[in-house]
MIROLO-235663 format. One line per 10 residues: number of its first residue (from 1); their letters; for each residue x, z, y of C-alpha. Coordinates in nm, 4 decimals. Layout:
% residues N
NUM = A = X:Z:Y; ... $
***
This chain:
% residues 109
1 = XXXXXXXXXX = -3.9113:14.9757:-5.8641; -4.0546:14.6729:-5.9971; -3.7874:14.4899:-5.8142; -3.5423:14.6695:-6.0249; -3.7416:14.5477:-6.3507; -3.7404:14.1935:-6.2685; -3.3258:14.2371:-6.1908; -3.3119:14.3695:-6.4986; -3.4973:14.1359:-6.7492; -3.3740:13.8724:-6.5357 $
11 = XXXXXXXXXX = -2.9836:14.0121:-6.6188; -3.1102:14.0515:-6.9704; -3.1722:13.7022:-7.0314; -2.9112:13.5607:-6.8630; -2.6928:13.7840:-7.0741; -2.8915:13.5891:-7.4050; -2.8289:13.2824:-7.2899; -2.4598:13.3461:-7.2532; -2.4492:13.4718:-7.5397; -2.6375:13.1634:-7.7278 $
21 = XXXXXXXXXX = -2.3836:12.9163:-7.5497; -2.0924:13.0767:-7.6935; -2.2572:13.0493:-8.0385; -2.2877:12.7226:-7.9961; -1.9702:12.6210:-7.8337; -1.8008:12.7619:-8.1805; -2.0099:12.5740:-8.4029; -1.9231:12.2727:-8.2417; -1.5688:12.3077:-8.2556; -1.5950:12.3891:-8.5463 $
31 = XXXXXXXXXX = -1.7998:12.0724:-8.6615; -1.5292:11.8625:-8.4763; -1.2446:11.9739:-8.7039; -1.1994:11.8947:-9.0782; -1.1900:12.1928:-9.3200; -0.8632:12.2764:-9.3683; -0.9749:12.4322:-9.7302; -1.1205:12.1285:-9.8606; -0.9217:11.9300:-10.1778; -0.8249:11.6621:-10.0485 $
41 = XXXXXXXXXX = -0.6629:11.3521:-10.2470; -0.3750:11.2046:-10.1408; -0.4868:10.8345:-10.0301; -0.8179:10.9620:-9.8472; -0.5961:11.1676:-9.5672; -0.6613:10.9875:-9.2127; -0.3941:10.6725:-9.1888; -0.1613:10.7637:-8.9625; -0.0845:10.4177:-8.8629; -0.4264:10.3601:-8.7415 $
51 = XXXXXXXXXX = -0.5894:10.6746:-8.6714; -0.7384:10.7030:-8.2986; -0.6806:10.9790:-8.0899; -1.0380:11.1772:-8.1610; -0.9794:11.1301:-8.5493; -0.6557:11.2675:-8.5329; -0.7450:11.6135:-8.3310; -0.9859:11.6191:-8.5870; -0.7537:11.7700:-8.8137; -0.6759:12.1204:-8.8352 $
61 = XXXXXXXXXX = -0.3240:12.1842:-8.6539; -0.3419:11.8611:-8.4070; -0.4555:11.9255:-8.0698; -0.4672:11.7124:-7.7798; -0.0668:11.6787:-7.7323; 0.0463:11.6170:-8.0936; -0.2215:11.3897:-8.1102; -0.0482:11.2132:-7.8255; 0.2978:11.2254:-7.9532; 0.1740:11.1131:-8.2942 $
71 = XXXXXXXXXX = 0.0559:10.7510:-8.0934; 0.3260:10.7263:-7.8226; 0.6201:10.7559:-8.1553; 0.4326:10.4850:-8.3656; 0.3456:10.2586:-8.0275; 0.7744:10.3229:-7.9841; 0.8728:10.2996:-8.3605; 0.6398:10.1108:-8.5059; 0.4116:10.2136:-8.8096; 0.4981:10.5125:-9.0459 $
81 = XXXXXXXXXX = 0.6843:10.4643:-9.3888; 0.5717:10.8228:-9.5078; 0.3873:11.0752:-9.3538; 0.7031:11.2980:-9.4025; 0.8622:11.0541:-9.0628; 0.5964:11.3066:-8.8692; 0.8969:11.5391:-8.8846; 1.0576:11.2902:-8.6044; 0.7532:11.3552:-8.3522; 0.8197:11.5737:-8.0698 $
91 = XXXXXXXXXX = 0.6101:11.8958:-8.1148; 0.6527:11.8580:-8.5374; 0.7809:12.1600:-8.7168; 0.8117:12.2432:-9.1181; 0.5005:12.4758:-9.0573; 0.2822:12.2366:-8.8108; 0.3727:11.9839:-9.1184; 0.2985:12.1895:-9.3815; -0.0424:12.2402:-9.2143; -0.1410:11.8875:-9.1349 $
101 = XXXXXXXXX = 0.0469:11.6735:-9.3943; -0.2484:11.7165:-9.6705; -0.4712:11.5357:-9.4162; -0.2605:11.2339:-9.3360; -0.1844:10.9080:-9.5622; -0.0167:10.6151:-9.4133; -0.2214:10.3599:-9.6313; -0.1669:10.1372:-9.9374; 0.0069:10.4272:-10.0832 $
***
């Protein structure tokens, strides 16, 4: 019997600690992304002509293989014009832009 108590509290916790983990897993992802509520000016979006790879799946709407895309087209095609040439990316869509354009300058502009 007190074998079975021991199982049990032991389950118990485990069960907490699983529990605590996922809580915070999600605030860190969370932390890792920019708000994709917050006003944002124009000229302070990330430059997409020199943003790194862990700035730009900061933003809400880039994961790991946009982010990608976004550096292998300007390594290819050189530096943007306009954020608006993110339509030319492979994986770029009127909604994915939509989402991520508000984030994104391309400097002196």
């Amino acid at each position: 019997m007190k074998n079975r108590h021991i199982l049990f509290l032991l389950f118990f916790i485990l069960l907490f600690t699983v529990a605590i983990c996922i809580c915070l897993s999600n605030n860190l992802q969370s932390a890792t992304k920019l708000d994709p509520n917050a006003p944002l000016h124009p000229s302070a979006g990330i430059n997409l002509n020199t943003a790194t790879f862990e700035e730009l799946t900061m933003i809400p709407g880039i994961g790991e293989n946009l982010a990608n895309n976004i550096i292998a087209y300007r390594q290819q095609n050189g530096p943007f014009h306009s954020v608006e040439e993110l339509m030319h990316v492979k994986g770029f869509g009127n909604s994915t832009y939509e989402e991520v354009s508000r984030f994104l300058s391309v400097g002196g502009k």
